[in-house]
C-alpha positions, 0 to 999 in steps of 0.5 A, a space after each residue: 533516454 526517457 525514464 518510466 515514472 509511476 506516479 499517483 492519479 491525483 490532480 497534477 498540481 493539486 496533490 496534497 502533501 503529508 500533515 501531522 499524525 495529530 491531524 488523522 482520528 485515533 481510528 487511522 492510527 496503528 498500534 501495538 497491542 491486541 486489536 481494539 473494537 472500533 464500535 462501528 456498524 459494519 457494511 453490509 456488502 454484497 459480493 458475486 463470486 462468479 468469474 465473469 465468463 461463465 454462462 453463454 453470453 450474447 455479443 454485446 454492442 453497448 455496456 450501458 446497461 451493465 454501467 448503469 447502476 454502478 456510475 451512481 456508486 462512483 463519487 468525488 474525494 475533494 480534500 483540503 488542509 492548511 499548510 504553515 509556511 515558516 518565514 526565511 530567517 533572512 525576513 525575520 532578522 531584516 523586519 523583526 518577528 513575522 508569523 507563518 504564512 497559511 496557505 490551503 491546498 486542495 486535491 482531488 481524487 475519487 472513490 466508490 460506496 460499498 455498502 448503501 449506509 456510506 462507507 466509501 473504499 479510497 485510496 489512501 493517498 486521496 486522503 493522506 492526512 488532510 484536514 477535511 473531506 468532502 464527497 459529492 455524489 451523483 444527485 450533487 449532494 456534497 457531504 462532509 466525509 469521515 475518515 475511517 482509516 488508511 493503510 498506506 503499505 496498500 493504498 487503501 483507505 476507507 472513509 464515511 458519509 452519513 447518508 442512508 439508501 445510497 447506491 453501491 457496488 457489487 463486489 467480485 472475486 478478483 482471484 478469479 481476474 483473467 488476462 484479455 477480460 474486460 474491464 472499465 475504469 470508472 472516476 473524475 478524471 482531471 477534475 472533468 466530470 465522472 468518465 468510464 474508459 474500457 479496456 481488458 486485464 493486461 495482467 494481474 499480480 503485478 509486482 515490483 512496479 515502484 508504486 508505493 515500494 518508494 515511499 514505503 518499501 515494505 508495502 504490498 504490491 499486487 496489482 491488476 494492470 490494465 489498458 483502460 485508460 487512466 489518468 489524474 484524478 481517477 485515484 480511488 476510482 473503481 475497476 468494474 468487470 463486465 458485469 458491473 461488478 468492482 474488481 478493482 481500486 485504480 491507483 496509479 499509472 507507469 508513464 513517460 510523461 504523466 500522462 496516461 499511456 495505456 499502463 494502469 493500476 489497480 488494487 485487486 478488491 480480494 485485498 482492498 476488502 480484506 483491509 476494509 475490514 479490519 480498518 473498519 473492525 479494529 481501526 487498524 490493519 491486522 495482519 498474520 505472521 509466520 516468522 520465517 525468512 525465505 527466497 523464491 526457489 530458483 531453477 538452480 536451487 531447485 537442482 541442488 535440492 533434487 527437485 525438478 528445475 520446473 519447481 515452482 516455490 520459496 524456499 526457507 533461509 532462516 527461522 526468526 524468531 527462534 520460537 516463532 509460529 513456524 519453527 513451533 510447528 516444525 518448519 525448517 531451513 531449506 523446506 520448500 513452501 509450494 501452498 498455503 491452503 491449497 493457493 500456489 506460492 511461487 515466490 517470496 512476495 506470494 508467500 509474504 502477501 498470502 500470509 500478510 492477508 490471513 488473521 492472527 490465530 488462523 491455523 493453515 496448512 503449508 504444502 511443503 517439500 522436505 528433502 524432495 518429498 512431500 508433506 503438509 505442516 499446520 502453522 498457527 499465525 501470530 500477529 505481524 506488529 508493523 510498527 515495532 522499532 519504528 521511531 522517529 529519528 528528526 522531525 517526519 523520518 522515521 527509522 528502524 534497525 535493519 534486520 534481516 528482513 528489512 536486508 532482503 526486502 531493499 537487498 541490502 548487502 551483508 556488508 551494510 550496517 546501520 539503520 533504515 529510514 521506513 517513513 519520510 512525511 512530505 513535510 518533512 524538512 528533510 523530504 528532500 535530503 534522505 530517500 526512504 529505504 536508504 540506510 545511515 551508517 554513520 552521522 558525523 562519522 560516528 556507526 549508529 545501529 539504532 534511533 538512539 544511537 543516531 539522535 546521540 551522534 546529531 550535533 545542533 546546526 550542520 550534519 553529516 551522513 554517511 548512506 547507501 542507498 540502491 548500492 551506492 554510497 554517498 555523504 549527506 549534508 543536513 541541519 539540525 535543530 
């Protein structure tokens, strides 16, 4: 039986691997702490909201003209880095002390100029720690690139080149997106030459397709799926409507055979932009926290709580912490969360994204229902620290305890304890020995609940861990050093 494979758009066999976090400026980095200035200009963007319908327009027998000023804003991503390759220990003990061999890679991916001074929205696995980058425009020019920042959670990244009067995109509303409107895709293709395919939004808000859940699995899946044909090395291509505006960011394709097959990706550019910004203000993604834990309103549940079965909405399950931004406002279990600021939530990922794109100090309105009446609740949000208790477990895996929201997120039974593998560098020695989102409950048949915990249970030379991953349980046998 074939198995649908979503993979990303870079050039087969030329897809990089991960490097060192040494290898990324200090500005790709997240931190903890109050958001620092990264003392850069910003873009000066221009945007056109208006949904791509509106107004009588004439049946059109060629976009060529609508494409016209957007093909110069697509460029190459070409990306490099050198990769050590340790020697079998075999040769070392036959012919003495060997050095690593170095070998370069190369990847290739592209990407579009939002602003006339060069920044460039990507996305972030064109760019994944590589050693240098380089943009070739549409006059030919080839210039050396600056990484700005990355977010792997929505591919995003944004890198800079130091040109001036460049060409760039207009950027459109993608909330405003319909199913059945046009749209092209725009990129270098196979390492082809720029092409533009045409197709329409297949849908939008796509959940849940695996694209970078299986690397990170609290990413933020929201996607524009489109027929436009896509293909290797259109990442970080743009996804332009009918009008010539950017709605997009092509990321990746759900395949049989990595080829495309009319299944395509793209990262609304509400979401992109809102990255862009803060990777561009603070050098890192900023996101908003309310502090609640909660469930998309079932038919059933809704019954149960008075409502219609028809009730569209996320029902809060718990309140952590205790005096989190929600519980200070007054929010409590079993409150249905059916909007934020007057935009529906009709599940759990809505309400998570919704508030995940919201600054922290930002005071919203939740349209709740409590008791099967209606009532509004103002929440100050407070800041969401992506890596808090995420540490490095051995060599490019990293791990963190699972909490409650960690639990919901790989749903998790109650009855699994242990720690959660979040981050797994390519690499890694153990790229091929752990799944990220798998949980460790025991290593040497010892439980371990956190990092320390783990690294206590690890004897020099062989392993063993005890894991569950996607709800089955299975031995793992490692080395360590």
């Amino acid at each position: 039986m074939k198995t649908t494979l979503v993979v990303f758009l870079l050039v087969a066999g030329l897809a990089l691997t991960a490097l060192n976090a040494q290898t990324r400026p200090p500005s790709a980095k997240l931190v903890i702490g109050e958001p620092t200035k990264t003392g850069l200009n910003h873009p000066e963007l221009r945007l056109d909201q208006t949904a791509v319908g509106e107004g009588n327009a004439p049946v059109l027998t060629s976009y060529a003209k609508v494409l016209e000023p957007v093909r110069p804003a697509v460029v190459s991503v070409f990306s490099s880095k050198i990769v050590r390759q340790r020697v079998p220990e075999f040769y070392r003990q036959l012919f003495g002390p060997m050095p690593d061999r170095e070998q370069k890679l190369s990847g290739l991916g592209s990407g579009v100029i939002i602003s006339a001074d060069g920044y460039i929205l990507t996305n972030n696995h064109v760019v994944e720690e590589a050693d240098e980058l380089k943009v070739a425009l549409s006059d030919d020019r080839e210039l050396t690139a600056k990484l700005i920042g990355t977010d792997p959670k929505t591919d995003i990244a944004v890198i800079k080149i130091d040109a001036t009067d460049l060409p760039f995109v207009t950027l459109s509303d993608s909330e405003k997106l319909r199913v059945g409107d046009i749209v092209f895709a725009i990129g270098n293709p196979l390492g082809i030459g720029q092409t533009v395919t045409m197709g329409i939004v297949s849908a939008t808000g796509r959940k849940n397709v695996n694209l970078l859940t299986d690397r990170a699995p609290d990413a933020y899946e929201d996607f524009i799926q489109t027929d436009a044909a896509i293909n290797m090395g259109n990442s970080g291509g743009a996804l332009v409507d009918a009008k010539g505006r950017l709605v997009g960011i092509n990321s990746g394709i759900a395949t049989t055979n990595r080829g495309n097959i009319g299944i395509g990706f793209a990262v609304p550019i509400n979401l992109a932009r809102g990255v862009m910004t803060s990777l561009i203000e603070f050098g890192t993604v900023i996101r908003g926290y309310m502090g609640v834990s909660s469930d998309t309103l079932t038919p059933d549940i809704a019954e149960s709580f008075g409502l219609p079965r028809t009730t569209r909405g996320v029902v809060i399950t718990d309140l952590s912490p205790p005096d989190g931004p929600a519980a200070k406002a007054g929010v409590r279990r079993e409150d249905v969360i059916t909007g934020i600021n007057g935009r529906s939530v009709t599940s759990r990922d809505d309400l998570r994204l919704i508030i995940s794109q919201i600054l922290p100090g930002t005071k919203i309105a939740l349209q709740v229902l409590r008791d099967a009446k209606p009532l509004t609740i103002e929440v100050t949000l407070s800041r969401l620290d992506d890596t808090v208790n995420s540490i490095e477990f051995l060599p490019g895996v990293k791990v963190q305890p699972l909490s409650p929201e960690l639990r919901r997120e790989l749903r998790v039974d109650d009855r699994v304890e242990g720690i959660v593998i979040t981050e797994l560098t390519d690499q890694s020695p153990y790229a091929g020995v752990f799944p990220v989102g798998c949980v460790i409950e025991q290593i040497n048949r010892i439980p371990v609940t956190d990092a320390a915990s783990a690294r206590a249970a690890l004897r020099n030379g062989r392993n063993m861990a005890f894991i569950h991953y996607r709800g089955i349980y299975r031995y793992v046998v490692f080395e360590a050093r």
